[in-house]
N, C-alpha and C positions, 0 to 999 in steps of 0.2 A: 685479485684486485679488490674484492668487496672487504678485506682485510685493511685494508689500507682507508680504504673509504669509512669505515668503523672507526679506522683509530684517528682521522681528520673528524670525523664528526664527534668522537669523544676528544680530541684536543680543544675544539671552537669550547665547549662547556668546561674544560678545566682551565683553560687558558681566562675565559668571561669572570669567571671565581678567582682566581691569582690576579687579576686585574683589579678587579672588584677589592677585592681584600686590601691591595698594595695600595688603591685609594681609599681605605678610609684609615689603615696606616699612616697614610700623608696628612689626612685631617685629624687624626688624633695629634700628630706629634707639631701641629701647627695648633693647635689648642691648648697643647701644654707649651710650645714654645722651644720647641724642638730642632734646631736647624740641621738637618740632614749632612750637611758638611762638618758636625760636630761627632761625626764616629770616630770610636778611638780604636790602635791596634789592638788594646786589651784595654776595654771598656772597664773603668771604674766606675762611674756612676750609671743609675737609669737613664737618662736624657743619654747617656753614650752609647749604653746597649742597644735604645730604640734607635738612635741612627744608626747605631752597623748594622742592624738587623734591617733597616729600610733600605743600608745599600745595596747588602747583600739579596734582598728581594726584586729590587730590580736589577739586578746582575743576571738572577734565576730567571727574570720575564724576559730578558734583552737573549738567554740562553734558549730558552723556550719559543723565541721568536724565529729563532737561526737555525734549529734542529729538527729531524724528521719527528713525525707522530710517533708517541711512544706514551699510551696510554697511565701507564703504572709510574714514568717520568711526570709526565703531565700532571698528575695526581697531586706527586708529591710537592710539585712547584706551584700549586694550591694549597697544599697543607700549611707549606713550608709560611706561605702568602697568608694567610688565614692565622697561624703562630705570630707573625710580624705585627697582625692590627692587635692580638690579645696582648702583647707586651707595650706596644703601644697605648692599647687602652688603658692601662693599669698604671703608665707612664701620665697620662693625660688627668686620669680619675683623682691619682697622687698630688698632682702639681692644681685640685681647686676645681675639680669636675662637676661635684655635686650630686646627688642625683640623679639627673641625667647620666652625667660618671658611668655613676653603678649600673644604668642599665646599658651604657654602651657596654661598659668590663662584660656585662653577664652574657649580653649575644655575642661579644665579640667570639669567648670563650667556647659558649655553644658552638658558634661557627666553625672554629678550630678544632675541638671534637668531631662535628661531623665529616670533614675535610682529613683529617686524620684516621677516618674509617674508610670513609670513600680512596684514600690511598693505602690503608694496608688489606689485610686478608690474599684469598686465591687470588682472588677476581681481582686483582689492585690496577683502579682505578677504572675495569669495567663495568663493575655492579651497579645496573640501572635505579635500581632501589637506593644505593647509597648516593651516589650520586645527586638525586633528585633531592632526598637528606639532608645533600651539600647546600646546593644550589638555594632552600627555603631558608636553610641557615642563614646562608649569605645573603639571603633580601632581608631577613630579618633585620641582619646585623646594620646592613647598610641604611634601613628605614629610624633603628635606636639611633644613627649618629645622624640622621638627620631634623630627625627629633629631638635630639640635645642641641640644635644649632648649630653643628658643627658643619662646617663646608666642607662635605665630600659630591667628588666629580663622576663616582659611575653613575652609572643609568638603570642598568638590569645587569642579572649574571644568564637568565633565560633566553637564549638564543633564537629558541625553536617552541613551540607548543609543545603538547605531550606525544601530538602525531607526528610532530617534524616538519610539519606544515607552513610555519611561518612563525609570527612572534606571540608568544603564551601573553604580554602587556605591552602594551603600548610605550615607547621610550620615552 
């Protein structure tokens, strides 16, 4: 049982970060101008990439909603989430970002990196240390876009304190 209880306490944090990610996704690609129903089956342009790739991520969170905990799954529909706002970003930075742009592009990228560790290696997606990685990436990244103006809707990716105790900030 405490198997299972691990892999629900590590989905709540990988699931907060693919959340996380998949909103600022949505604000990057409503900053470049992005309409989500603009995905193509075989994306020729950037604005088309970034929607397939926004749909396909929330396809991966609607998946992740409906299936048992599976840590190293969970991971990577964070990863996956976390790749979606970097291409986003870079969609967004393209189409007159600025600035601010570049520094959503650089934590988005950060973000996706450490999300990309925290889902491969042995331990994929239990590495408390990577993890944690993940999670500051992800405030990072979510504070650069909201520092560029941009309107994104997460709150935190930190669920829990570092003791499990309750909420590490205030929402």
């Amino acid at each position: 049982m405490a198997g299972l209880d691990d892999a629900r306490a590590l989905r709540k944090g990988h699931a907060a970060r693919a959340h996380s990610a998949y909103d600022r996704a949505v604000a990057a690609c409503e900053h470049a101008g992005v309409d989500p129903a603009a995905a193509e089956p075989v994306p020729t342009t950037p604005a088309g990439r970034a929607a397939g790739a926004l749909r396909l991520s929330a396809r991966s969170l609607d998946a992740l909603a409906a299936s048992a905990p599976d840590p190293a799954a969970d991971a990577r529909c964070a990863r996956n989430a976390a790749a979606t706002a970097a291409l986003a970003a870079q969609v967004a930075l393209a189409a007159g970002g600025g600035e601010a742009g570049r520094g959503v592009l650089r934590a988005a990228l950060a973000a996706s990196q450490a999300a990309a560790a925290a889902a491969g290696g042995a331990a994929a997606g239990r590495d408390t240390a990577l993890n944690a990685a993940a999670d500051d990436a992800e405030e990072r990244a979510v504070a650069a876009v909201r520092e560029a103006g941009w309107s994104v809707t997460c709150s935190r990716t930190r669920r829990t304190g570092p003791s499990g105790s309750g909420p590490a900030s205030p929402p």
